[in-house]
Structures are given as structure tokens and as C-alpha cells.
N, C-alpha and C positions, 0 to 999 in steps of 0.2 A: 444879722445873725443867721448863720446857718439852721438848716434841719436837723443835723444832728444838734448841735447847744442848744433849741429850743426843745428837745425830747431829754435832754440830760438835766435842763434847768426842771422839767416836769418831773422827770424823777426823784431830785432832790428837794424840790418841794413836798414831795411823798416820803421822803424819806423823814426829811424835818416833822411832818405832822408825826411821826412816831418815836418821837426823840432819839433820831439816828441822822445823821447826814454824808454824803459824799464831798471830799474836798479833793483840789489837787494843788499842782503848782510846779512848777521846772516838769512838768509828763511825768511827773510820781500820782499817785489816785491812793485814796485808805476811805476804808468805813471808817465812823466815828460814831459816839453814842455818847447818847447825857450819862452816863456812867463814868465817862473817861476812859471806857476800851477804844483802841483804834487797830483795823486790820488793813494794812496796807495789800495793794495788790497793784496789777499790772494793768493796764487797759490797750488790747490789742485788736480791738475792731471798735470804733465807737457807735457804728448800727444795735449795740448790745442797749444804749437806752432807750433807740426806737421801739426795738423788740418787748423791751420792759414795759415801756406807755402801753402796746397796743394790747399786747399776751401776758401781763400779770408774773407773777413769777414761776410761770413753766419757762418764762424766755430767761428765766433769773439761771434757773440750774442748765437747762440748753444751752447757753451763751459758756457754763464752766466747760462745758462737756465739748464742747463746737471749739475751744481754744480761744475765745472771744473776748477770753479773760482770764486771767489766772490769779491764783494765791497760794502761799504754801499749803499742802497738803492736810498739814494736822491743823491749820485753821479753819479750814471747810465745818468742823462742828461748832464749836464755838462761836465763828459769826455768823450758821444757822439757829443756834441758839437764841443768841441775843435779838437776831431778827426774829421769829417765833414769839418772843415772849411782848413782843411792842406787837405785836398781831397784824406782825408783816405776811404771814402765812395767808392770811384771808382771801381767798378771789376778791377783788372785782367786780361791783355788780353786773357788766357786762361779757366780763370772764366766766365768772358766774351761771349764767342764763344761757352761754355759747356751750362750756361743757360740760353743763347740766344736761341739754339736749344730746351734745353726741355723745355721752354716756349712756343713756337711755337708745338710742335710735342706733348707736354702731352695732356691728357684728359681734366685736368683743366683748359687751355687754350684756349679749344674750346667752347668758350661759345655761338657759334653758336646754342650744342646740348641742345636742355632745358632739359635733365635730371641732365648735368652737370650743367649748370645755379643753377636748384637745389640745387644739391650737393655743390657747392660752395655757395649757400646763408646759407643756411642751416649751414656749419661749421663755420660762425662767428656767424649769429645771432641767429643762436635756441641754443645756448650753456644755456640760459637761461635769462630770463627778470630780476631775482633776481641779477645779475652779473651786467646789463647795472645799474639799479636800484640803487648800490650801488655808483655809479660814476656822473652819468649823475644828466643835473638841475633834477624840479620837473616836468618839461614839455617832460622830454625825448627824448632834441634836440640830435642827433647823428651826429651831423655835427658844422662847424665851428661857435662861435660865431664871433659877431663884435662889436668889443671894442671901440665904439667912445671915447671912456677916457680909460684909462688903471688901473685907480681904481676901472671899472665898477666890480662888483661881475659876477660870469659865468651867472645867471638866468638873469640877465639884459643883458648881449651881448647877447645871447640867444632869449629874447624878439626882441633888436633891429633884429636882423636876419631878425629874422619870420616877424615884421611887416614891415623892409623895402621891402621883398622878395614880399611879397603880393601887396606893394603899385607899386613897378612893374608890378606886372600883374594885374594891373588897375580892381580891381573888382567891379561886379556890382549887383546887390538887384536880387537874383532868377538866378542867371548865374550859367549854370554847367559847376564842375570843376574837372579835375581830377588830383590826385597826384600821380605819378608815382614814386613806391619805397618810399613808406607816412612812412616806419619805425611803432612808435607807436604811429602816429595819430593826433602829434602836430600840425603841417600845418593844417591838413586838419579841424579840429576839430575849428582852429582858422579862417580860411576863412569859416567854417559854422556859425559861431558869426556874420560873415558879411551877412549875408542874404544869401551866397548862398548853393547850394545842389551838396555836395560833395562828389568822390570815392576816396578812398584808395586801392592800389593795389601793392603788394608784396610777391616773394616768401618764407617767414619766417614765418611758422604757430603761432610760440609764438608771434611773433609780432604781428599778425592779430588778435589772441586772445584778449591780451591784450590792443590794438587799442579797439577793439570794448566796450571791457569793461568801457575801459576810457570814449569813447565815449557817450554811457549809460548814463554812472556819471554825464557828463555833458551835456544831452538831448541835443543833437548836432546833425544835419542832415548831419550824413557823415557814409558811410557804407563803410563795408573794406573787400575786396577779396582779398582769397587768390590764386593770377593767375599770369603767365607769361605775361610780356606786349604784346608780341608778339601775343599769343592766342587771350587777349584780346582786341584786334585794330581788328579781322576779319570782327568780325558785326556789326561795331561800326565807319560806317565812318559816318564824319561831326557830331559825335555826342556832342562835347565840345565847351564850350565858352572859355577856359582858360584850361591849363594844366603845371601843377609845377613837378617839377624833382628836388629834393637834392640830392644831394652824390650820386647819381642814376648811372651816366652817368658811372662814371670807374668800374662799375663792371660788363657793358655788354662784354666788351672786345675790343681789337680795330679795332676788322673783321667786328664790329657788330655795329660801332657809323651809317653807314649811314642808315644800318637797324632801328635803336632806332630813328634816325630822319623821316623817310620814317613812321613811324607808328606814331607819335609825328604827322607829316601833317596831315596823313589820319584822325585822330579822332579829329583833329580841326573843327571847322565851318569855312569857308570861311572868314574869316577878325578875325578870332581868334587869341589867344595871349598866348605864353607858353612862361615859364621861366623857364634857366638850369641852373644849380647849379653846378660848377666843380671844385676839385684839379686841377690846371694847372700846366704844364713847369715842369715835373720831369728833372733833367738834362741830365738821364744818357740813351742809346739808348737801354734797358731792364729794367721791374720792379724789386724793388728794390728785391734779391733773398729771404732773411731771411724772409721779410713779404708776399709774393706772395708762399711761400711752408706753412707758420705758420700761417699767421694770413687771408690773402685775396687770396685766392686760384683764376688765371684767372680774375685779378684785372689788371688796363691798364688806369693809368690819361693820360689821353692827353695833348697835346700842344692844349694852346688858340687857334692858327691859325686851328689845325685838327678840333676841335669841332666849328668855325665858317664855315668852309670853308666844310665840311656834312652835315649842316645845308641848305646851300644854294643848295647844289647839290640835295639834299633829295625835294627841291620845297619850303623851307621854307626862309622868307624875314628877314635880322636882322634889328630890329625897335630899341633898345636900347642898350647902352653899347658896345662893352663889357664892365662889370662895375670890374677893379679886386679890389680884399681886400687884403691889403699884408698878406703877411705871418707868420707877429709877432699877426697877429689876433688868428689864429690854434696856433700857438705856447704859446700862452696865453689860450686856449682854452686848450691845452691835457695838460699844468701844473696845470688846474683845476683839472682834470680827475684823473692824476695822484695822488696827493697828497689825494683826495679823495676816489680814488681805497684803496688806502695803509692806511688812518685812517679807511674805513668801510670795510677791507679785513676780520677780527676776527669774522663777522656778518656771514659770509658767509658760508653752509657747505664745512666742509674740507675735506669731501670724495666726494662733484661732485669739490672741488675747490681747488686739495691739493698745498703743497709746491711750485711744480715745477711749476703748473698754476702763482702761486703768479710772480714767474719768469717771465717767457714767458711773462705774462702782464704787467710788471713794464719795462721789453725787447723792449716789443712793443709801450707803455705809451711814453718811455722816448726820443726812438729811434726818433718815428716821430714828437717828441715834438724840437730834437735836427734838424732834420731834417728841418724844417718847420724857424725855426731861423736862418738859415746858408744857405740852397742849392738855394735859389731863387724859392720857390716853393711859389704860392698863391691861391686863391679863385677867382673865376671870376665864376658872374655872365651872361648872354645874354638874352633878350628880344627877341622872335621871333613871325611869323607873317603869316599865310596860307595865301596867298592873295588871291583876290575876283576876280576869274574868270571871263573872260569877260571885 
């Protein structure tokens, strides 16, 4: 027996302990599941079960992404799904223990340093506006909508978001407000329609670009820097009435939630009011590998209880919530994304966005789409509160 059939006969013994297995016969290969689903696929390098034995299944998504293997497209969620839910997602103890450490020990990881902060903003979101563009609504929400009805189209859970988001942080006629990690301007551009005067502030120069542009378009009083929050809270205490953070919070890091709240206080006014916006409850005690090296470099959701419980340490009061949104909301959310990615992919140039891109992104579409359906992962909102000294 070769080295590869002894790595494939391993794998399928992994697979059998989760009531799923690999079969083939005539060079055809399909998943199978005690269920009775079967997703057939291609097997075009068979080093893909080495890779599987030794690296867990970062080698799982790598091997889709690398051509190692293929499946049709729109099965990528659904046989991430079904794998998810047999708790095929788990590292490996030894997976496990390997990047656990270079999560901790890498440079990416330290987003303490703001050059790295950079560096990791910079390789999702400067990749191009053309790219977010082709997926996202027309408002350029980058975060979960919320589907009060599950016919809503993506633009309308989208809307709901933003205006329930704002109607939490109780705004008022001339209140200044800042959005922390505003992306390309929707929030901010939307609480300027409400009377007030608003910053945008994020490290993605295409995004601050193309914010300001927007903004323009629609003579909107909201200006947008592009600065580290950290820099920015120096000179700037008690200078806000209100302060919003979306999808903000997991990608300071988790060395760095009470820092993010400790500057979230300072630039509040004294009885002021921010709203956070978070992925909560990943399950597993490391981010998940395949997305934290590919797609979110030094990326770290927290548990609801971490991000209330820095909150309060940080000197800040919880006034509302926590409000969570399940997690069939994002998973209704990134099958918008996806299926949209993959009709307007042909749009897109194919030397900044070849083949292998098209991967990686249907990889990461589907992954967290599968994710988001299965692990118990949700949205949760919190209302917080600088109290009024004295």
C-alpha cells in the first residue's frame, strides 16, 4: 500500500468516526453522510489526504483553493455545513497546540503594533472596492444584516441593521458622532441624514477613499480619516456624544478589547452612549486557522461575556442589551454575498482577480456562511454608557 492510501484510508476513518465517509470507484470520489447526502467531487492531486492527516482542515479548504480538488461551486456550503455540524470543524489536538502558539507568537497576532494593525487591515480590505462592489448591497453594509422575515432581500436586512443600530444609540439633532471602523461610510453617512456631525475612521485607504466619495454624492456631514483609533482618542477626550463600532471590535485582537474600550470611554462625553457591534461565542479556544492565515489576519471574535465584562472594567456602564441576532441572520447574509460574488465574478479583472482568487473566495463565502448555520455563533449588539462623574 502506498503513502498516499495509507493517508486516505486515515482520513476516512476520521471521517467514518463522524458519520460521514469518503468513497470512490471507476476515479469518481463523493462525501457521503449517515444522512444520505452525497457530494461528489473530483480528486486531482491525492497529496490532499496527506495534507488532511497532518494539517487538519486548514489543508481541507487549501487543497479547494490550491485545485487539489474540486466540487461544484454551490456545494462548497452545504458540504461545509454538514461537515460543521458532525464537528468536523474542531482542530486536532495537535493542530490545535501548533496554532494556538503561532497565533499567539506571530506578528499578525499582535495587533497591539499599529503597523501590524495596518498590515492586517490593509490585506482584506484594500484588496479593492471593485471586489466588495460586486457582492455587497448598494449601501456597502460589510457586516451582518437582520432579517426580520427571511424573504427580506439583502438591501432591506441591511437597512434594518443600520436603522435599528442608530435607534440604539438614541440620536439627537447636532450630536457628535463617531464611527469607529465606518468601512465605506453607510452608518456614518446615515446618522448624518439624522442631523448629526459625523467621523469616520479606519485603517483602509480605499475604503476612506471611496467613503468620502460617497459621502460627497450624498452632501452628507461626515468626514472620514484615515487613522488608527488608538492615535485617534489622544486629543480627543470627552469629545463625542455617541460612538458606533460594526464588525470593529474582532479585529483589534484579544490583547487589545480593553485597550478598544479604555479609548471608546475617553472620547465619550460624560453620559454619552456607544454601540458595539460583535461576531460572538466562536466555539473553538483558537481562531478559526484557514481564515485567520487567508482571509483575517490577527482577527479574534470574542465571547459576549469578554466584550461586556472590558467594557465595564475599561470604566464603561452597560445601558442596553446585550441584544444578540441569531446566526441564521449572517448565514442568510453571506448566501447573499456568495451567490452574488459568483454571478458578478466575469465583471471583475482576472489578472488583479484570477482563478484561484475566485476560490479562496467562494472558500471563505461558503465556509463562514456554513459556519454561521451550524456552530452557534451570533451577532450581539451592547449599548454602553461613560457615566457622569460626580
Amino acid at each position: 500500500m502506498g503513502p498516499n492510501r495509507i493517508f486516505r484510508s486515515i482520513i476516512r476513518q476520521y471521517f467514518r468516526l463522524h458519520g460521514a465517509d469518503i468513497v470512490w470507484g471507476g476515479g469518481a470520489y463523493k462525501f457521503t453522510f449517515d444522512t444520505g447526502e452525497e457530494f461528489p467531487f473530483e480528486l486531482k492531486d491525492p497529496s490532499l489526504f496527506r495534507d488532511m492527516a497532518v494539517h487538519g482542515s486548514i489543508a481541507f479548504a487549501e487543497g479547494f483553493v490550491d485545485g487539489k480538488w474540486d466540487i461544484d461551486f454551490d456545494q462548497m456550503e452545504p458540504l461545509q455545513r454538514h461537515m460543521m455540524a458532525r464537528g468536523m470543524a474542531r482542530p486536532l489536538p495537535h493542530n490545535f497546540l501548533y496554532h494556538k502558539a503561532r497565533q499567539t507568537f506571530s506578528r499578525t497576532g499582535r495587533t497591539g503594533d499599529a503597523e501590524a494593525s495596518r498590515s492586517n487591515s490593509a490585506h482584506h480590505y484594500d484588496r479593492g472596492n471593485d471586489l466588495f462592489a460586486s457582492f455587497l448591497d448598494e449601501g456597502m453594509n460589510y457586516s451582518c444584516g437582520f432579517f426580520d422575515d427571511p424573504e427580506w432581500d439583502l438591501a432591506t436586512a441591511q437597512r434594518r441593521k443600520v436603522d435599528l443600530t442608530l435607534e440604539r444609540l438614541q440620536l439627537f439633532e447636532g450630536a457628535r458622532v463617531l464611527d469607529i471602523g465606518c468601512g465605506w461610510g453607510n452608518v456614518a453617512i446615515e446618522a448624518s441624514r439624522r442631523g448629526c456631525d459625523v467621523t469616520g475612521i479606519n485603517l483602509a485607504a480605499e475604503q476612506i477613499e471611496l467613503a468620502r466619495s460617497r459621502a460627497e454624492l450624498a452632501q452628507a456631514k461626515a468626514r472620514f480619516v484615515l487613522a488608527d483609533y488608538r492615535d485617534f482618542a489622544r486629543d480627543r477626550e470627552a469629545s463625542f456624544d455617541r460612538i458606533v463600532s460594526i464588525g470593529m471590535i474582532e479585529h483589534v485582537g484579544r490583547r487589545q478589547h480593553r485597550v478598544f474600550f479604555d479609548r471608546v470611554r475617553r472620547m465619550l462625553k460624560p453620559g454619552g452612549l456607544a454601540v458595539v457591534h460583535s461576531i460572538v461565542d466562536w466555539p473553538y479556544g483558537i481562531n478559526e486557522p484557514w481564515l485567520e492565515r487567508y482571509i483575517f489576519p490577527g482577527s479574534y471574535a470574542p465571547r459576549l461575556k469578554e466584550m461586556v465584562d472590558c467594557a465595564n472594567a475599561a470604566g464603561l456602564r452597560t445601558v442596553g442589551g446585550p441584544y444578540r441576532h441569531d446566526g441564521a441572520n449572517y448565514a442568510a447574509t453571506l448566501g447573499h454575498w456568495r451567490k452574488r460574488f459568483l454571478a458578478n465574478y466575469d465583471t471583475l479583472d482576472p489578472a488583479r482577480y484570477p482563478e484561484r482568487f475566485r476560490r479562496l473566495w467562494v472558500a471563505y463565502l461558503a465556509g463562514c456562511e456554513a459556519a454561521f448555520g451550524t456552530l452557534g455563533l451570533h451577532n450581539a449588539q451592547v449599548v454602553y454608557q461613560r457615566p457622569v462623574e460626580g
